[in-house]
N, C-alpha and C positions, 0 to 999 in steps of 0.2 A: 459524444454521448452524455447522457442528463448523471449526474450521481444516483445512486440507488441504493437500495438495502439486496441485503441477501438474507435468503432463512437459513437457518443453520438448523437441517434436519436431524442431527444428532443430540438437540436440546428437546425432541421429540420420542427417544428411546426410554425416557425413564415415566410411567406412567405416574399419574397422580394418587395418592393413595382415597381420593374419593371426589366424588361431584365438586363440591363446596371449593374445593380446592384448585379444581381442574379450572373453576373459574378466574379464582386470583389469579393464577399464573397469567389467563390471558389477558384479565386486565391489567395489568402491569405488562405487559407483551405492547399491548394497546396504547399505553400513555408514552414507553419506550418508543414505539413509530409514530406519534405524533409528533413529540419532540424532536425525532430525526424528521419530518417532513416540514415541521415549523421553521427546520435550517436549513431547507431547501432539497432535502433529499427528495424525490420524482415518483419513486414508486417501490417494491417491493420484488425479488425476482424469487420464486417457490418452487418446487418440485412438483409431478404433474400429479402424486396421489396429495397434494398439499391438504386436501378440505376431506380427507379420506383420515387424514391422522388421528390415530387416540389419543385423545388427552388424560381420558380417566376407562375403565372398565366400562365397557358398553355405552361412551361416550366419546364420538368422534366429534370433527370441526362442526361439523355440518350440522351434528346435530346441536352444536352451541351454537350455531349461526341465526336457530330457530328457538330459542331456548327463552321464554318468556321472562324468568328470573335472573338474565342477564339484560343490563345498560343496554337500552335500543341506540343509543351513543354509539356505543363498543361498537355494538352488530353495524351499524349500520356506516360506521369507520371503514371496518376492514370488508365492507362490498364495495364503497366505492376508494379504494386506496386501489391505484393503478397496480395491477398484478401482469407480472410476464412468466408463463410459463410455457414451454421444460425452460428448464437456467439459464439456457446458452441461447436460446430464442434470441432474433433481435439484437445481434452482435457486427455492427457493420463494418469491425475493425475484422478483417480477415487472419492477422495474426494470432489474433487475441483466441479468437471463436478455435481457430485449429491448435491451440495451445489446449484449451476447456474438454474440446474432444477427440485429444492424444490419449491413446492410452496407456501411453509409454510416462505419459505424467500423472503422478498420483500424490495427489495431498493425505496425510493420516495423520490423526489424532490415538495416540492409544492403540495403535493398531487398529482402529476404525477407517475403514475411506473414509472422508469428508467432502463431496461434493459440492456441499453449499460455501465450504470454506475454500477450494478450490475456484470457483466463481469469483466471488470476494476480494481474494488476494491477487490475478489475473486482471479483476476488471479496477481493484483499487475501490473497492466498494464497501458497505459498512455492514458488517454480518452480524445480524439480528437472533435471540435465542430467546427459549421460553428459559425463564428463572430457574428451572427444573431440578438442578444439583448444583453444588458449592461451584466445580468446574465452571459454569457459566456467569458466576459472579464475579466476572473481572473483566477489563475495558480492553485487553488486550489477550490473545490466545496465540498460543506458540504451538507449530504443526512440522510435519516433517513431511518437507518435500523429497518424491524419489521422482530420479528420472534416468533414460534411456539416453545417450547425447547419439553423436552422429558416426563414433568409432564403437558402438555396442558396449561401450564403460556406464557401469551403473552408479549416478550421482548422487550422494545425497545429502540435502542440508533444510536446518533450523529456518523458519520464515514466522512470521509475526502477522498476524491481520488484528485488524481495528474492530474491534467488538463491541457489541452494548444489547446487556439483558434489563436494564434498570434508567430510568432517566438520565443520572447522575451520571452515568456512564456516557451518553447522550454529548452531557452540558461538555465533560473532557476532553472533548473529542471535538470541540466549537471550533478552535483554530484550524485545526486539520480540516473538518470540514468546509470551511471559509478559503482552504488555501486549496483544497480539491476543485472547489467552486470555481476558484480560478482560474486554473489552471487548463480548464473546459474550454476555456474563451482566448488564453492568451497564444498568441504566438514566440517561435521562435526570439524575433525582430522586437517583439515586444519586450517580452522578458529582459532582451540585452538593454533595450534603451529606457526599463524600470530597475536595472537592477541595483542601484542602491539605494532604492526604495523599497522591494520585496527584501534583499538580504542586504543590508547595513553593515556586518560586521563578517561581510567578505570581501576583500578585491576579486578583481577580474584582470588580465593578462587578454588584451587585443588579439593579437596574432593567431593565439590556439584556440579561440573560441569561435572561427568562422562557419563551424559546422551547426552551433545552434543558433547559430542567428537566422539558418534555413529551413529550423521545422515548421510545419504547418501547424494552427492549432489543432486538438484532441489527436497525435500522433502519439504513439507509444511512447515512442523514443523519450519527446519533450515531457511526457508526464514521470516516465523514470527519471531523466535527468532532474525537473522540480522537486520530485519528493525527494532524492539526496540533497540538493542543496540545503532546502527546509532542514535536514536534518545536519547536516555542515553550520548550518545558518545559527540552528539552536545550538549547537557544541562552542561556535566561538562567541558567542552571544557570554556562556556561563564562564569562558576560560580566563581564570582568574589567577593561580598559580600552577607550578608544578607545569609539564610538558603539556602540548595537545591530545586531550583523550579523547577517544572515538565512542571507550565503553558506555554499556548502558543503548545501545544504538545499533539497531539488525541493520548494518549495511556490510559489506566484503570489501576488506581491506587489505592490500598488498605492496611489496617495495617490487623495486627490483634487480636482476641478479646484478653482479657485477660487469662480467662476459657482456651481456645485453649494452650497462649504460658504457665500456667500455667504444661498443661499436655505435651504437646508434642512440650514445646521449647528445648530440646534439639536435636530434627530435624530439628529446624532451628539454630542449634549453628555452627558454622563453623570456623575453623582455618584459619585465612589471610595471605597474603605476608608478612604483618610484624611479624608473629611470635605468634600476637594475638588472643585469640576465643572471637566473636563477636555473638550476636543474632542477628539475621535480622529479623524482623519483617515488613517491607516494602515491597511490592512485587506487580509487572505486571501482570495482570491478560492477557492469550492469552485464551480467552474464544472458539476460532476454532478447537486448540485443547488440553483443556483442561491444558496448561501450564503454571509454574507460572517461575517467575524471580524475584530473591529474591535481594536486592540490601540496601546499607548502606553508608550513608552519612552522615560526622564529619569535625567537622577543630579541627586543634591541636591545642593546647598551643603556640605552633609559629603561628601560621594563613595557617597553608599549606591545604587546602582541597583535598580530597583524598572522590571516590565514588568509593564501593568496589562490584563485583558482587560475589554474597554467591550460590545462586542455581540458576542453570536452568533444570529445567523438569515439570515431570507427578505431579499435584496436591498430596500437602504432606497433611498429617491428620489435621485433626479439631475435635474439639468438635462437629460440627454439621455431618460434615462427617467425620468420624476416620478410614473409608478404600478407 
């Protein structure tokens, strides 16, 4: 799938306090998706009353679309900017689409659903907002995922999507962007035989990493597994003193029991670059599907740090689950 934007219909609930204004907002809405389109983003995904919305009192989209006092530029942007509507339209990843229209999954902001935001953090997309209130003036928005799992237990946790209501927001967001882009095209097979080109200041561990050297490109799987690394990638990239910190970084992080590595650490023992077998007992938890990333951080006797990745796949045994 191409990268996209998403609208964030809840940058649409606060009205503008008049005409003049309702403009700025879009143009600046406007110069925001171009700068995401000049980095390669595809198109826009909206909600189906999208050109229905008020922007101001007795000013909806549509009638800014026609609005002689606005940038025929503007207008004439956002008709031919690839538009998919309803949101979920157009989802050939069948995981992905029946995750969008669970209803047992719910994104919310505020006690707001967010449906656009929902989209977004699902498809790994870049969620676009009118400048509307302070709330949308940051590169990043934190929401609260609830869901339903498969034993009727109600879950629920912190998630982060990639926002941008302002250019600037845009330009921050270039590497991500850059490493989404790639991540489109590459494969499993690939990634292993770029990887220390993509992340430099990771090893890799042979033996547990057979499972991604067989995803196909645009798999869920592999695009979960990139965005952690990316962000493993940046933590050892900065670790200069002091232990390995995670903080600062929406991923799930866990050890594990004792009982577990008792019985089945030797599924997590793994042979490294240097020649060494190491236990990993740290490990990423990718709860979408069921993945874990197993991962080992030390500084030597010189001071040299080194973050070693041991596994990545399908959930290994536990004492609690042993298959």
């Amino acid at each position: 799938m191409d990268l996209e934007m998403v609208f964030n219909e809840l940058s649409a609930r606060t009205l503008a306090p008049d005409i003049s204004t309702a403009r700025q907002w879009m143009s600046e809405l406007i110069i925001t998706m171009r700068e995401a389109k000049r980095c390669g983003l595809k198109g826009i995904r909206t909600q189906e009353d999208f050109h229905a919305m008020l922007l101001a009192e007795n000013y909806p989209l549509s009638r800014w679309r026609n609005d002689k006092e606005v940038n025929r530029e503007e207008r004439t942007f956002l008709r031919t900017l690839a538009t998919k509507t309803p949101l979920s339209i157009d989802i050939p990843d069948l995981t992905i689409k029946i995750k969008l229209e669970d209803p047992a999954r719910e994104l919310s902001l505020q006690g707001s659903q967010a449906a656009g935001f929902k989209v977004a953090h699902y498809l790994e997309a870049l969620a676009i907002s009118l400048n509307s209130e302070s709330l949308w003036n940051s590169s990043r928005i934190k929401l609260e995922l609830i869901q339903i799992d498969g034993d009727e237990n109600l879950i629920e946790e912190s998630v982060e999507v990639i926002h941008a209501s302002q250019k600037n927001h845009v330009l921050e967001h270039a590497n991500w962007i850059k490493n989404r882009l790639q991540s489109e095209r590459i494969t499993g097979m690939e990634l292993w035989n770029n990887r220390d080109e993509l992340f430099p200041s990771l090893q890799f561990c042979d033996a547990g990493n057979k499972q991604l050297r067989k995803l196909r490109s645009g798999e869920e799987r592999l695009q979960l597994v990139l965005e952690i690394l990316y962000q493993l990638e940046n933590c050892a990239k900065n670790w200069e003193t002091g232990y390995f910190s995670l903080e600062g970084v929406s991923i799930e992080v866990s050890g594990e029991s004792e009982p577990t590595l008792n019985k089945y650490g030797k599924e997590r023992t793994f042979l490294c670059p240097d020649g060494k077998e190491r236990l990993f007992e740290r490990h990423v938890k990718l709860r979408e599907c069921n993945w874990r990333i197993y991962f080992f951080a030390e500084v030597s006797k010189e001071g040299k740090r080194k973050v070693i990745i041991g596994y990545i796949g399908s959930h290994l045994p536990t004492v609690q689950y042993p298959t």
